[in-house]
Backbone atoms as SQL, in Angstrom:
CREATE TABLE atoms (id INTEGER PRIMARY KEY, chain TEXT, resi INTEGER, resn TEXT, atom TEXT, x REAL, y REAL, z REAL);
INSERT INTO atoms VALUES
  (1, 'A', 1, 'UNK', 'N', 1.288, -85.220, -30.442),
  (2, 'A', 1, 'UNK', 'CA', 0.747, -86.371, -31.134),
  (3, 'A', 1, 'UNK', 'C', 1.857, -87.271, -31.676),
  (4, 'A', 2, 'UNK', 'N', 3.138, -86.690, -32.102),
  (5, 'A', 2, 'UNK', 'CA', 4.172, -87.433, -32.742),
  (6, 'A', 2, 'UNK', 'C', 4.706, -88.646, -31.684),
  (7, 'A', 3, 'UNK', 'N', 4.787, -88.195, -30.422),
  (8, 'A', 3, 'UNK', 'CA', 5.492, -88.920, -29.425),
  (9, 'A', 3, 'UNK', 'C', 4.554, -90.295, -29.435),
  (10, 'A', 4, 'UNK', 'N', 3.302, -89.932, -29.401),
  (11, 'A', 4, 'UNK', 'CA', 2.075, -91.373, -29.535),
  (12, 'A', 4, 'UNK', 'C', 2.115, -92.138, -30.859),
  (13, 'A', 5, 'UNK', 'N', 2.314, -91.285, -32.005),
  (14, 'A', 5, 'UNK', 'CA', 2.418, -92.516, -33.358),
  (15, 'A', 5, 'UNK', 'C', 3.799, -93.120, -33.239),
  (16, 'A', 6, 'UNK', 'N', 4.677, -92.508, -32.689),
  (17, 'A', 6, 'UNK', 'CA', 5.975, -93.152, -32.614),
  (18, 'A', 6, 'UNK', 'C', 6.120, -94.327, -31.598),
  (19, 'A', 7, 'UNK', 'N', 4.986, -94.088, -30.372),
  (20, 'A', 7, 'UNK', 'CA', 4.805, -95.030, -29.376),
  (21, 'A', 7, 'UNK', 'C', 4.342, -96.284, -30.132),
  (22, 'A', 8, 'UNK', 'N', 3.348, -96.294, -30.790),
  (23, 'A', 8, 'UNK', 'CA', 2.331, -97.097, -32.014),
  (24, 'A', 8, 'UNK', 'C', 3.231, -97.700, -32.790),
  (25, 'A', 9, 'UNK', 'N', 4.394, -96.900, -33.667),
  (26, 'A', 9, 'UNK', 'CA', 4.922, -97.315, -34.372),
  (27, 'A', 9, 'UNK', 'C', 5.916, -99.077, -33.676),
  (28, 'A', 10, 'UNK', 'N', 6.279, -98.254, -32.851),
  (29, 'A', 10, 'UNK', 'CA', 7.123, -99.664, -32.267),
  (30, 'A', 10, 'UNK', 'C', 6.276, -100.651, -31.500),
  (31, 'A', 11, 'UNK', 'N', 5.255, -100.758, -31.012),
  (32, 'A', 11, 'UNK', 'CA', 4.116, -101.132, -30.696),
  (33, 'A', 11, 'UNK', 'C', 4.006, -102.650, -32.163),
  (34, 'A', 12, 'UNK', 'N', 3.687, -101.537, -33.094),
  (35, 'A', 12, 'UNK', 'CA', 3.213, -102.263, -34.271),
  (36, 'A', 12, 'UNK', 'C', 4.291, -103.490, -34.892),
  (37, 'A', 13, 'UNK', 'N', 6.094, -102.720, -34.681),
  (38, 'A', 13, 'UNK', 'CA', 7.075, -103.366, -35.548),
  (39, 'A', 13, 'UNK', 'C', 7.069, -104.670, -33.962),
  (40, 'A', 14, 'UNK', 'N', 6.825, -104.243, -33.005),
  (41, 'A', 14, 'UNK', 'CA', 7.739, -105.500, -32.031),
  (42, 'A', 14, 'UNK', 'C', 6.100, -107.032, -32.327),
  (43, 'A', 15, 'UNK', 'N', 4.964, -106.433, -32.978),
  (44, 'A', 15, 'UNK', 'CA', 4.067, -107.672, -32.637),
  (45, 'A', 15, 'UNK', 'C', 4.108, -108.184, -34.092),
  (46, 'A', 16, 'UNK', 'N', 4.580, -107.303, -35.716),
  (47, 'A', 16, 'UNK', 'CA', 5.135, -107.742, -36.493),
  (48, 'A', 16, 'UNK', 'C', 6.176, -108.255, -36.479),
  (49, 'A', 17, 'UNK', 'N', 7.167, -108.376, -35.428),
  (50, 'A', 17, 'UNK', 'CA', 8.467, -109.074, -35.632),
  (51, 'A', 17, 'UNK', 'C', 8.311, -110.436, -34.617),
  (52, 'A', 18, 'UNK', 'N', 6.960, -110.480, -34.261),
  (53, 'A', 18, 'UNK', 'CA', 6.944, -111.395, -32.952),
  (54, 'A', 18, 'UNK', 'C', 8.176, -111.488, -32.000),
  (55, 'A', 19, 'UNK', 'N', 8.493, -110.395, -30.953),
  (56, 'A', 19, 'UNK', 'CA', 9.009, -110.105, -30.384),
  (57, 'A', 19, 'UNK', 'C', 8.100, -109.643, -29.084),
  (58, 'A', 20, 'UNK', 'N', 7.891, -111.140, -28.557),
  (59, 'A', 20, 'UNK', 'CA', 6.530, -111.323, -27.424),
  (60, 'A', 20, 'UNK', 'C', 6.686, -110.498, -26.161),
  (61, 'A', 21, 'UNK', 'N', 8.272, -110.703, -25.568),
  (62, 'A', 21, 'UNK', 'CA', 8.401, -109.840, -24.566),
  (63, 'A', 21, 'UNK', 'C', 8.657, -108.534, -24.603),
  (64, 'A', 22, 'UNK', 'N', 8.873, -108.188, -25.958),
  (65, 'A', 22, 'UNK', 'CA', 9.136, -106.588, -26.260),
  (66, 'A', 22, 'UNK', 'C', 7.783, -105.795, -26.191),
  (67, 'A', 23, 'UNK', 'N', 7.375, -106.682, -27.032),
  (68, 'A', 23, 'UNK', 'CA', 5.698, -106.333, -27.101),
  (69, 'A', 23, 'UNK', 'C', 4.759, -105.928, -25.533),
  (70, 'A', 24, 'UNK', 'N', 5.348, -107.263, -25.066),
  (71, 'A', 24, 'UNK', 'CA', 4.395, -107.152, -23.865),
  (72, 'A', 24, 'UNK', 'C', 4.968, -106.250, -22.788),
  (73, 'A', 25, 'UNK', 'N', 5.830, -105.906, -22.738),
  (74, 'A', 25, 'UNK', 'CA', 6.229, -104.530, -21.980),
  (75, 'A', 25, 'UNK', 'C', 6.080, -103.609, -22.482),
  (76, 'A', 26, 'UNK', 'N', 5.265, -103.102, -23.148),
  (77, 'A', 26, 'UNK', 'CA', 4.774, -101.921, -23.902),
  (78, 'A', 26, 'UNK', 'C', 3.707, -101.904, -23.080),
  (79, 'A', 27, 'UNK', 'N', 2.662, -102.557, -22.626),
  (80, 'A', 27, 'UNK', 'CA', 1.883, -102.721, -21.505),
  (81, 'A', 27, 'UNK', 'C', 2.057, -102.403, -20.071),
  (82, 'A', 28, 'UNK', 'N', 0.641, -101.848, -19.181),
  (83, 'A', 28, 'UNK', 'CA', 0.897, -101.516, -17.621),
  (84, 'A', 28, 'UNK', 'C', 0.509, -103.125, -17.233),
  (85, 'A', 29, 'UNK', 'N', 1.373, -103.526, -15.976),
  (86, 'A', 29, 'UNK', 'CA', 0.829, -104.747, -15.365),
  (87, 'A', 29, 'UNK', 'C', -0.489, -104.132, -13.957),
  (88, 'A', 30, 'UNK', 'N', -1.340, -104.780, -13.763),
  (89, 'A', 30, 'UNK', 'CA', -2.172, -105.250, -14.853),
  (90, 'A', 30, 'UNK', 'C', -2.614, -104.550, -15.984),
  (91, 'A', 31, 'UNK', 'N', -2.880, -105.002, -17.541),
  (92, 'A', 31, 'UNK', 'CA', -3.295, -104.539, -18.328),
  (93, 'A', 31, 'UNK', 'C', -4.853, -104.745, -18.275),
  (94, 'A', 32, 'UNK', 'N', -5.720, -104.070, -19.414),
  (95, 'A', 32, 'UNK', 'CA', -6.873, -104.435, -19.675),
  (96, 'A', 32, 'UNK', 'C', -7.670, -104.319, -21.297),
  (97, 'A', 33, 'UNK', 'N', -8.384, -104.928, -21.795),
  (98, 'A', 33, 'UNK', 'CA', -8.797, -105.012, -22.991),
  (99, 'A', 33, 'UNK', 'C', -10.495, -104.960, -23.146),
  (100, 'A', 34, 'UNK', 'N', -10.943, -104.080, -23.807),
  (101, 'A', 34, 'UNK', 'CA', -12.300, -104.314, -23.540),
  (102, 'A', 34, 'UNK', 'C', -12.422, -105.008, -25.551),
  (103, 'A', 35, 'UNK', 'N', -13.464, -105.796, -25.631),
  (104, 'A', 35, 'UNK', 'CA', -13.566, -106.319, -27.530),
  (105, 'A', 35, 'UNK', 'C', -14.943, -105.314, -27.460),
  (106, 'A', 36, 'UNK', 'N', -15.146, -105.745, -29.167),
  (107, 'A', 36, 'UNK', 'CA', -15.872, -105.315, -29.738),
  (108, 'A', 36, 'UNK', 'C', -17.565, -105.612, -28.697),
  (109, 'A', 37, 'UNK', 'N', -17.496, -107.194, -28.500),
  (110, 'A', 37, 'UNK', 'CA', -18.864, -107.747, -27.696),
  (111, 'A', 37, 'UNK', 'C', -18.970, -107.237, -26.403),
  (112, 'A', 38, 'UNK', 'N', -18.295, -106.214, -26.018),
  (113, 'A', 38, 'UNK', 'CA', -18.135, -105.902, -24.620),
  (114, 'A', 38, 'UNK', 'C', -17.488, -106.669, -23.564),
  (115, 'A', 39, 'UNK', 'N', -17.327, -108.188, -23.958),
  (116, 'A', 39, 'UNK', 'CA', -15.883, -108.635, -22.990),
  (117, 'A', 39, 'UNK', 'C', -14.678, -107.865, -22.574),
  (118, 'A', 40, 'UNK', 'N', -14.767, -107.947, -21.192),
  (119, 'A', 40, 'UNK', 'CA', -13.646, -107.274, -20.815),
  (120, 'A', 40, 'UNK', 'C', -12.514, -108.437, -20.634),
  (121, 'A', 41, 'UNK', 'N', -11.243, -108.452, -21.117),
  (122, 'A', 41, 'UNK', 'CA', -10.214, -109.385, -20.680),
  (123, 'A', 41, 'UNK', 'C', -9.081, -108.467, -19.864),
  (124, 'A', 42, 'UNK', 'N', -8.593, -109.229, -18.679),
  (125, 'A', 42, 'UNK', 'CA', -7.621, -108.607, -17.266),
  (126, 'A', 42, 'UNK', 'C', -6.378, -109.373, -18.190),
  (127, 'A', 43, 'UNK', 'N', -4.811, -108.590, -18.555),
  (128, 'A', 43, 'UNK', 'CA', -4.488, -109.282, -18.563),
  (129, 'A', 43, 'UNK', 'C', -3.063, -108.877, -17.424),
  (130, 'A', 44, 'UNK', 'N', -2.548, -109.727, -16.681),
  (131, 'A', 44, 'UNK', 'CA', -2.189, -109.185, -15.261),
  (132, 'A', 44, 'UNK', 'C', -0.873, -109.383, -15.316),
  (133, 'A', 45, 'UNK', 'N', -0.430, -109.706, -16.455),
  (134, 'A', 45, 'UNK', 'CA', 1.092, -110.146, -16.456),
  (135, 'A', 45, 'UNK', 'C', 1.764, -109.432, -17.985),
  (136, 'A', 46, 'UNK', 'N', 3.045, -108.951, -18.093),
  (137, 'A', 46, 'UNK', 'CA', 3.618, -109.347, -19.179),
  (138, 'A', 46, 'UNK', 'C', 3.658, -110.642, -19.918),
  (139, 'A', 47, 'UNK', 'N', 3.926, -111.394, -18.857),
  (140, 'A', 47, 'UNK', 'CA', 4.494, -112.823, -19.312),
  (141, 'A', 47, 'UNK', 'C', 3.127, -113.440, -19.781),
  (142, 'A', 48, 'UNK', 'N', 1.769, -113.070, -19.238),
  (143, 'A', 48, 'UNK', 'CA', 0.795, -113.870, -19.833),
  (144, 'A', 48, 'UNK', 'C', 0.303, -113.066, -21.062),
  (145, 'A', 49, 'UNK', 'N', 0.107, -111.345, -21.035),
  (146, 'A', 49, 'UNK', 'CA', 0.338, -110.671, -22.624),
  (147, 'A', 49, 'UNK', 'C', 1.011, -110.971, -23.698),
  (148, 'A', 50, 'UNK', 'N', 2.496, -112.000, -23.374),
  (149, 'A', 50, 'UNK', 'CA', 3.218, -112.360, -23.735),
  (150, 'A', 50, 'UNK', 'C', 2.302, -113.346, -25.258),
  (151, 'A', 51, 'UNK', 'N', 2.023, -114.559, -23.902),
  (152, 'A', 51, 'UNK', 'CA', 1.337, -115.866, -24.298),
  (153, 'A', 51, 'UNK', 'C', 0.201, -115.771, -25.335),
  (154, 'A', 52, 'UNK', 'N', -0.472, -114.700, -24.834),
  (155, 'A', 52, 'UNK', 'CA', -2.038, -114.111, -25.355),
  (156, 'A', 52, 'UNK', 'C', -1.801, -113.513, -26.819),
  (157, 'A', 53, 'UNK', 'N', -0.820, -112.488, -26.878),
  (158, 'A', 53, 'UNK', 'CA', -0.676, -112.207, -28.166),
  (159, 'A', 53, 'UNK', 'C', -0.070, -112.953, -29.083),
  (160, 'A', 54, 'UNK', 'N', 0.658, -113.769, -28.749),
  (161, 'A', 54, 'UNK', 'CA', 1.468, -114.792, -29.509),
  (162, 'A', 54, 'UNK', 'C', -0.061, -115.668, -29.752),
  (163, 'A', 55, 'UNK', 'N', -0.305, -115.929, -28.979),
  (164, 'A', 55, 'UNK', 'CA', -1.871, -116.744, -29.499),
  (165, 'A', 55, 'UNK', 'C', -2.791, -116.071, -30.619),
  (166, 'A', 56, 'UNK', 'N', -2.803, -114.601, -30.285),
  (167, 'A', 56, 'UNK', 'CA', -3.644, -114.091, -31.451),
  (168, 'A', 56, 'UNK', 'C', -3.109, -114.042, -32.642),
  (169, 'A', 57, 'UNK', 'N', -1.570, -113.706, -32.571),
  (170, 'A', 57, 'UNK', 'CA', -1.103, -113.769, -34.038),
  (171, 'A', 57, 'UNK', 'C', -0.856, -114.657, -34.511),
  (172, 'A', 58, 'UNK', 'N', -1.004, -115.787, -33.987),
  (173, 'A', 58, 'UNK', 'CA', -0.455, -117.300, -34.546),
  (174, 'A', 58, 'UNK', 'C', -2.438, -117.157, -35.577),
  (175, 'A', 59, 'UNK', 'N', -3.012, -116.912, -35.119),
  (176, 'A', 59, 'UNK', 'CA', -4.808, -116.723, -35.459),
  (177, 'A', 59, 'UNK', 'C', -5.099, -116.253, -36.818),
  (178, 'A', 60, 'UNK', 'N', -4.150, -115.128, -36.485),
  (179, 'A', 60, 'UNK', 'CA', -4.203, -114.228, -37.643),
  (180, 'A', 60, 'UNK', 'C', -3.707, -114.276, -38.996),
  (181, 'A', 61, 'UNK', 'N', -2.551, -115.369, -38.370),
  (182, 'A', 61, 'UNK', 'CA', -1.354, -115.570, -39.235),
  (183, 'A', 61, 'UNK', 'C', -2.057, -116.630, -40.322),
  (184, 'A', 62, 'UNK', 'N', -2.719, -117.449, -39.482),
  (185, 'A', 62, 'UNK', 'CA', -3.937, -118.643, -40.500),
  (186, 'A', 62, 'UNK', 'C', -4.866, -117.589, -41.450),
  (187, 'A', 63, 'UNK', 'N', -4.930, -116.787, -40.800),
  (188, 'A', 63, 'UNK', 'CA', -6.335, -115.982, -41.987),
  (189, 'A', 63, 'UNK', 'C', -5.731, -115.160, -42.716),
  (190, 'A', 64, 'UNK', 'N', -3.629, -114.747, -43.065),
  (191, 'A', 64, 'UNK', 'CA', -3.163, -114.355, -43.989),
  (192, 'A', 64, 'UNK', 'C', -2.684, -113.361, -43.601),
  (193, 'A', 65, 'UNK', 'N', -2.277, -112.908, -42.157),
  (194, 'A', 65, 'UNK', 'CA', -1.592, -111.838, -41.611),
  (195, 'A', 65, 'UNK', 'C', -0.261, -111.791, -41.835),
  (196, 'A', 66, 'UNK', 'N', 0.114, -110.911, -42.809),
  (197, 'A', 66, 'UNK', 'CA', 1.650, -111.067, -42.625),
  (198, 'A', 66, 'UNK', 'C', 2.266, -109.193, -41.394),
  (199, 'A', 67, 'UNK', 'N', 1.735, -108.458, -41.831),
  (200, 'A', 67, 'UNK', 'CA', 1.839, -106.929, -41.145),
  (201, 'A', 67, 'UNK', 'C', 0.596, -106.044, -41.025),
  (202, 'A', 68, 'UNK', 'N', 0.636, -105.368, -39.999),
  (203, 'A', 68, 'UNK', 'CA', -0.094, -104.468, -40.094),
  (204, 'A', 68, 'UNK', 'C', 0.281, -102.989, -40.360),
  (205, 'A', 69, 'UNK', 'N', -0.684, -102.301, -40.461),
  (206, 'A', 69, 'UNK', 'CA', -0.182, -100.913, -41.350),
  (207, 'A', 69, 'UNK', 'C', -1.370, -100.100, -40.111),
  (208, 'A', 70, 'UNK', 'N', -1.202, -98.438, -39.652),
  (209, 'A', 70, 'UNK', 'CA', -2.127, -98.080, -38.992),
  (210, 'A', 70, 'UNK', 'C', -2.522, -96.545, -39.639),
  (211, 'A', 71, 'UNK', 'N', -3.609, -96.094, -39.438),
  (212, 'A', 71, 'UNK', 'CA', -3.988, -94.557, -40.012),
  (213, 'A', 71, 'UNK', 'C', -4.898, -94.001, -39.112),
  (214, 'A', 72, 'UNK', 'N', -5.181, -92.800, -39.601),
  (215, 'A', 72, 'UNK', 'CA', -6.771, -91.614, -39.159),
  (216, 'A', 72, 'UNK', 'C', -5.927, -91.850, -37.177),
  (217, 'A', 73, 'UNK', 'N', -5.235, -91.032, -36.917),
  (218, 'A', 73, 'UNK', 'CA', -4.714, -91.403, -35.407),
  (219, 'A', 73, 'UNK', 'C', -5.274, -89.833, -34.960),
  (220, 'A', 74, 'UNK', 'N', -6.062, -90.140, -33.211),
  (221, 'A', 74, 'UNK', 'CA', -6.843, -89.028, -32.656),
  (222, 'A', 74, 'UNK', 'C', -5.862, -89.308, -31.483),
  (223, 'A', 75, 'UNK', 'N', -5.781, -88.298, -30.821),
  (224, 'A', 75, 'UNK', 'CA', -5.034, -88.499, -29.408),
  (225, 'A', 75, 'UNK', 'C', -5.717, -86.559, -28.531),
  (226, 'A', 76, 'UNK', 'N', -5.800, -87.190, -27.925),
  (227, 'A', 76, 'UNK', 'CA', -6.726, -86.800, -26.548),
  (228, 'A', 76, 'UNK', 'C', -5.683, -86.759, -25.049),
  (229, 'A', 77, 'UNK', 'N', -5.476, -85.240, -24.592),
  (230, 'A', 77, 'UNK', 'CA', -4.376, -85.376, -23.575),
  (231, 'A', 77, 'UNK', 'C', -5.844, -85.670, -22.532),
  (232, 'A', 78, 'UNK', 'N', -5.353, -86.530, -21.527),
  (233, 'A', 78, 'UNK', 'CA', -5.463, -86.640, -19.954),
  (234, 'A', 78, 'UNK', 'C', -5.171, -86.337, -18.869),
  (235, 'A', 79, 'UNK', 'N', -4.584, -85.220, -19.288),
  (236, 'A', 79, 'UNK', 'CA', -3.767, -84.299, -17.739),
  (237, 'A', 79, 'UNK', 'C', -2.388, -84.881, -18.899),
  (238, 'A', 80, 'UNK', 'N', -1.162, -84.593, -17.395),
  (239, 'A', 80, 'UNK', 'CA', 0.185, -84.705, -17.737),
  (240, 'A', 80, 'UNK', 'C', 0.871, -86.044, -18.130),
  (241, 'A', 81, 'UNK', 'N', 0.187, -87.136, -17.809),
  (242, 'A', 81, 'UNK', 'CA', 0.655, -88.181, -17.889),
  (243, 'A', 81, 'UNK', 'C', -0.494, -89.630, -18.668),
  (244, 'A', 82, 'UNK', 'N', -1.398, -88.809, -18.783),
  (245, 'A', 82, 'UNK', 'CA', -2.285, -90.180, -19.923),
  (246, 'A', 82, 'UNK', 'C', -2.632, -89.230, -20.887),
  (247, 'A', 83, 'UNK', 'N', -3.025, -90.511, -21.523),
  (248, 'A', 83, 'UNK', 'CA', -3.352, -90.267, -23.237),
  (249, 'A', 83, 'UNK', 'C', -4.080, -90.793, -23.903),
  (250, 'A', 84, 'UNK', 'N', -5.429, -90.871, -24.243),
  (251, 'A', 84, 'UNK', 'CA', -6.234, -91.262, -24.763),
  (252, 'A', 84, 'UNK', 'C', -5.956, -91.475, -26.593),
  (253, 'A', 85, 'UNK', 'N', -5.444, -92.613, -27.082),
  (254, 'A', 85, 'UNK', 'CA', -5.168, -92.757, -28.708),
  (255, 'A', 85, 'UNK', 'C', -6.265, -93.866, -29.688),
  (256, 'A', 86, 'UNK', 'N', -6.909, -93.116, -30.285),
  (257, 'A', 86, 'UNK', 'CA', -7.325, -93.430, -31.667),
  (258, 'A', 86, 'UNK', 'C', -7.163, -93.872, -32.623),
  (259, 'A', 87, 'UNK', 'N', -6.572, -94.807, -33.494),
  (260, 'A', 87, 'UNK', 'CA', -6.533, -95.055, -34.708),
  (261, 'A', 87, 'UNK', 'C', -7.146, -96.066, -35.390),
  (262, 'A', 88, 'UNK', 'N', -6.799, -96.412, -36.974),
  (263, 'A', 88, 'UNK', 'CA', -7.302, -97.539, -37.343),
  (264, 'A', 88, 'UNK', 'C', -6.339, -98.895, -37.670),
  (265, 'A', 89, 'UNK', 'N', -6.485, -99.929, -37.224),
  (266, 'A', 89, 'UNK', 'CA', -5.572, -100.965, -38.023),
  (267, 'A', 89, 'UNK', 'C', -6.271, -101.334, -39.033),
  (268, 'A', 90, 'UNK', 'N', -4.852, -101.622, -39.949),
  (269, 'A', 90, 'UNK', 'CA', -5.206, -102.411, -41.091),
  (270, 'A', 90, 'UNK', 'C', -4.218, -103.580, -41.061),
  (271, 'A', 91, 'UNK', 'N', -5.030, -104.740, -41.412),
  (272, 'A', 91, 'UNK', 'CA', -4.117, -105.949, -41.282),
  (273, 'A', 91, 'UNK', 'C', -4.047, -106.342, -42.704),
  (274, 'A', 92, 'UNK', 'N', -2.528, -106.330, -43.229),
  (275, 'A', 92, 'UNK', 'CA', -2.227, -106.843, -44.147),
  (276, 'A', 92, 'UNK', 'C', -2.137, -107.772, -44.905),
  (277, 'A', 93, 'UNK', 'N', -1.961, -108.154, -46.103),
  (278, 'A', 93, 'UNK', 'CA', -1.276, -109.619, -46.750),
  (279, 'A', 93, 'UNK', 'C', -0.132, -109.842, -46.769),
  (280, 'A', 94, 'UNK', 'N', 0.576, -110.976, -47.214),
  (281, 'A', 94, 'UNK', 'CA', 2.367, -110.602, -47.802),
  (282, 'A', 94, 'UNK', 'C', 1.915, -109.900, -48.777),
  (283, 'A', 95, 'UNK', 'N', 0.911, -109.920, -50.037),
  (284, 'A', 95, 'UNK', 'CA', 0.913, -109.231, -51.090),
  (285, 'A', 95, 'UNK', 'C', 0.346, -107.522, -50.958),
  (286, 'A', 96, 'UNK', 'N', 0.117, -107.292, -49.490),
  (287, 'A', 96, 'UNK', 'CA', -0.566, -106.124, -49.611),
  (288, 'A', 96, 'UNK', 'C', -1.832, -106.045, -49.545),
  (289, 'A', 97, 'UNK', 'N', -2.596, -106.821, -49.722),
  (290, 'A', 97, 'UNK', 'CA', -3.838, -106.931, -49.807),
  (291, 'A', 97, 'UNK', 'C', -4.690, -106.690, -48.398),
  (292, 'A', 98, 'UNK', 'N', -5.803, -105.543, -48.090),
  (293, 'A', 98, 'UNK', 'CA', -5.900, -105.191, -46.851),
  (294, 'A', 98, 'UNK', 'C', -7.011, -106.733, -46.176),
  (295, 'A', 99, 'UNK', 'N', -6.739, -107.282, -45.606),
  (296, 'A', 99, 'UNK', 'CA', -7.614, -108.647, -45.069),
  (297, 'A', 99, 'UNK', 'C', -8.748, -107.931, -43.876),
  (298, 'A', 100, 'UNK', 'N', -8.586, -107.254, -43.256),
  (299, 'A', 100, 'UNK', 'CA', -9.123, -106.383, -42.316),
  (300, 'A', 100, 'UNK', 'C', -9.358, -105.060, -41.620),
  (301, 'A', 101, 'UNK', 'N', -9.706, -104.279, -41.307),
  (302, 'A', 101, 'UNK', 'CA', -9.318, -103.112, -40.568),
  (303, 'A', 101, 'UNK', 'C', -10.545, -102.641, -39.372),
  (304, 'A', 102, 'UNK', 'N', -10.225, -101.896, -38.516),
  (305, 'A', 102, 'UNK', 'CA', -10.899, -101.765, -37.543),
  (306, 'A', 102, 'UNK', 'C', -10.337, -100.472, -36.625),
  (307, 'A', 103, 'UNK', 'N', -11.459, -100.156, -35.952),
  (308, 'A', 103, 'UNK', 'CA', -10.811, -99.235, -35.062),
  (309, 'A', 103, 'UNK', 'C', -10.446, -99.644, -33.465),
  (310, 'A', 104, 'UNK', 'N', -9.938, -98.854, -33.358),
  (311, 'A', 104, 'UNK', 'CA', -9.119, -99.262, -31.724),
  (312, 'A', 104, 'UNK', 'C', -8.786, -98.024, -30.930),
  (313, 'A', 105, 'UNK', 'N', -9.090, -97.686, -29.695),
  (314, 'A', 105, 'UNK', 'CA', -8.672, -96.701, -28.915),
  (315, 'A', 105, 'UNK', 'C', -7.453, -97.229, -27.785),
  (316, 'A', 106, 'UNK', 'N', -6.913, -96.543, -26.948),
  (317, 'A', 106, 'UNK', 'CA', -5.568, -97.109, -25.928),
  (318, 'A', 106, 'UNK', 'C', -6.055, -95.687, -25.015),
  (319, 'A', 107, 'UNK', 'N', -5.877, -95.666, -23.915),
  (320, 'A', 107, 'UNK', 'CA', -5.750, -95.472, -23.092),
  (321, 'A', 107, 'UNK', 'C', -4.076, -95.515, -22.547),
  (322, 'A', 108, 'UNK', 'N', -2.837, -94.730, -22.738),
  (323, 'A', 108, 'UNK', 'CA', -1.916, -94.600, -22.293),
  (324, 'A', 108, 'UNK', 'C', -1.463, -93.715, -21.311),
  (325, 'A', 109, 'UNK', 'N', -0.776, -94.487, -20.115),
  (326, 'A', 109, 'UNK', 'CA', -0.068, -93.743, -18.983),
  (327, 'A', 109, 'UNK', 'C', 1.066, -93.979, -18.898),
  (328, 'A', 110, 'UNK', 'N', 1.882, -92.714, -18.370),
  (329, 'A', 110, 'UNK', 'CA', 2.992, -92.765, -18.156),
  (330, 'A', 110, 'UNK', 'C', 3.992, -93.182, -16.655),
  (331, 'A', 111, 'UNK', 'N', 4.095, -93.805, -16.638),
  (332, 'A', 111, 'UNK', 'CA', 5.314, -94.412, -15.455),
  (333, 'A', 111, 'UNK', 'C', 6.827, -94.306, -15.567),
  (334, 'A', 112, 'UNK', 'N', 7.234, -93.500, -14.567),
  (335, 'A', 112, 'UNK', 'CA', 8.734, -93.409, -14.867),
  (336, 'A', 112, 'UNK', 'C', 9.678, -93.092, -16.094),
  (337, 'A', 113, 'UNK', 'N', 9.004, -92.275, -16.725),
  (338, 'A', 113, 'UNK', 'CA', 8.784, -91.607, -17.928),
  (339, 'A', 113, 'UNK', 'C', 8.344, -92.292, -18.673),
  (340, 'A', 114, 'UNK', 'N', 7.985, -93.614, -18.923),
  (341, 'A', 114, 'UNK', 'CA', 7.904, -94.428, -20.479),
  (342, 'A', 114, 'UNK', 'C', 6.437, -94.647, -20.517),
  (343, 'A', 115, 'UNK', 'N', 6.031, -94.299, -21.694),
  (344, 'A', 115, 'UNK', 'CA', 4.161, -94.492, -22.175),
  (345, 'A', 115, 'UNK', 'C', 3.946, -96.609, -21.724),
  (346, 'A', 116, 'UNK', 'N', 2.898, -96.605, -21.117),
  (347, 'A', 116, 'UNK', 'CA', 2.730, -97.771, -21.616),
  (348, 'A', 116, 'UNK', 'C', 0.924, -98.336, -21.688),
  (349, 'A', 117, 'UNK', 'N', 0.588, -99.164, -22.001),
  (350, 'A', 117, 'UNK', 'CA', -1.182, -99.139, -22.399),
  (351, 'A', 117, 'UNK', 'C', -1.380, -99.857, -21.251),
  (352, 'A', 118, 'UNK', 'N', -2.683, -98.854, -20.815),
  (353, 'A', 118, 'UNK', 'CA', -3.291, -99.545, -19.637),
  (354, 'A', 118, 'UNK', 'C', -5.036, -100.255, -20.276),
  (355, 'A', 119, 'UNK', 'N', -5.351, -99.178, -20.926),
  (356, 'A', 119, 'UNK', 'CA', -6.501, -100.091, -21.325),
  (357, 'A', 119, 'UNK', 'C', -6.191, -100.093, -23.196),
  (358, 'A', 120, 'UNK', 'N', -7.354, -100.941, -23.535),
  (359, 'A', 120, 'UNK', 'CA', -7.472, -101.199, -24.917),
  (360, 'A', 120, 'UNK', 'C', -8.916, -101.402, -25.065),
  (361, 'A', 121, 'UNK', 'N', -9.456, -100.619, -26.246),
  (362, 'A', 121, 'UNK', 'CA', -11.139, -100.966, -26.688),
  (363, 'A', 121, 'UNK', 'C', -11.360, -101.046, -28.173),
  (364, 'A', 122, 'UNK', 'N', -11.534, -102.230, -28.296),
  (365, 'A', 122, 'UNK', 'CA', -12.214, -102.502, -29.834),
  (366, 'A', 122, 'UNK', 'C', -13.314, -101.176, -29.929),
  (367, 'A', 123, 'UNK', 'N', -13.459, -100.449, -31.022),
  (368, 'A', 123, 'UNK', 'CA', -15.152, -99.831, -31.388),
  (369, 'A', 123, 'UNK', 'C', -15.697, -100.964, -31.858),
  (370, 'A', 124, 'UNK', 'N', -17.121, -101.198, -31.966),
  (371, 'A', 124, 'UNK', 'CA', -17.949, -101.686, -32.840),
  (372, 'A', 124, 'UNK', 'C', -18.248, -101.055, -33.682),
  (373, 'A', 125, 'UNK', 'N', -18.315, -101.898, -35.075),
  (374, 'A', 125, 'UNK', 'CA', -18.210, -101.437, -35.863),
  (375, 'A', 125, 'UNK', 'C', -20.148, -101.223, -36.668);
C-alpha cells in the first residue's frame, strides 16, 4: 500500500505545484476518466492531460483552491502489475479551510516498471 500513497503523494505535490507535464506523465496514454454523472472523458495525450488539468485548476483556483490534502486510502492488488486505489480528496484553502472533498478511485498499471493511471472514477456521492 505504501508504494501507492507515495505514488498519490507526488501525484498530488506535481498538480499543487502546477507542474502540467510532470503531472501529466503520471498518466497511461490513452488515459481515461469516468465523473460523478457518468461521463466518460478519453484523454489520449499527455500533452492534452496537460491542457485539461491546467484548465481544471485554473477552476478551482476561482472557488479558493490553494492544495489538496488526501485520506481513508483502499488499494486492491490486480494481479502483478495493476492496482485498484481508493481515497478521499480534500481540497483546501490558503487558510486551511476544507472547500470540498470527495471520493475517487484510480485504476493503476504498471509499464516498464513505473505506476501510471489508466482509469479515474469520481463516486457519487
Amino acid at each position: 500500500m505504501q508504494d501507492m500513497i507515495n505514488f498519490f503523494k507526488r501525484y498530488q505535490f506535481e498538480f499543487d505545484q502546477q507542474n502540467w507535464l510532470n503531472f501529466a506523465a503520471l498518466f497511461y496514454e490513452p488515459a481515461m476518466s469516468v465523473r460523478a454523472d457518468g461521463y466518460v472523458m478519453l484523454i489520449p495525450t499527455h500533452a492534452e492531460g496537460a491542457r485539461l488539468y491546467e484548465s481544471v485548476a485554473s477552476a478551482w483556483r476561482a472557488q479558493g483552491y490553494a492544495r489538496f490534502e488526501t485520506e481513508d486510502f483502499e488499494v486492491l492488488d490486480l494481479g502483478k502489475d495493476s492496482r485498484l486505489v481508493s481515497f478521499d480528496w480534500l481540497m483546501m484553502s490558503d487558510h486551511g479551510e476544507l472547500i470540498r472533498r470527495w471520493r475517487q478511485s484510480y485504476q493503476l498499471i504498471r509499464t516498464q516498471g513505473a505506476w501510471q493511471v489508466f482509469t479515474s472514477t469520481f463516486h457519487k456521492s
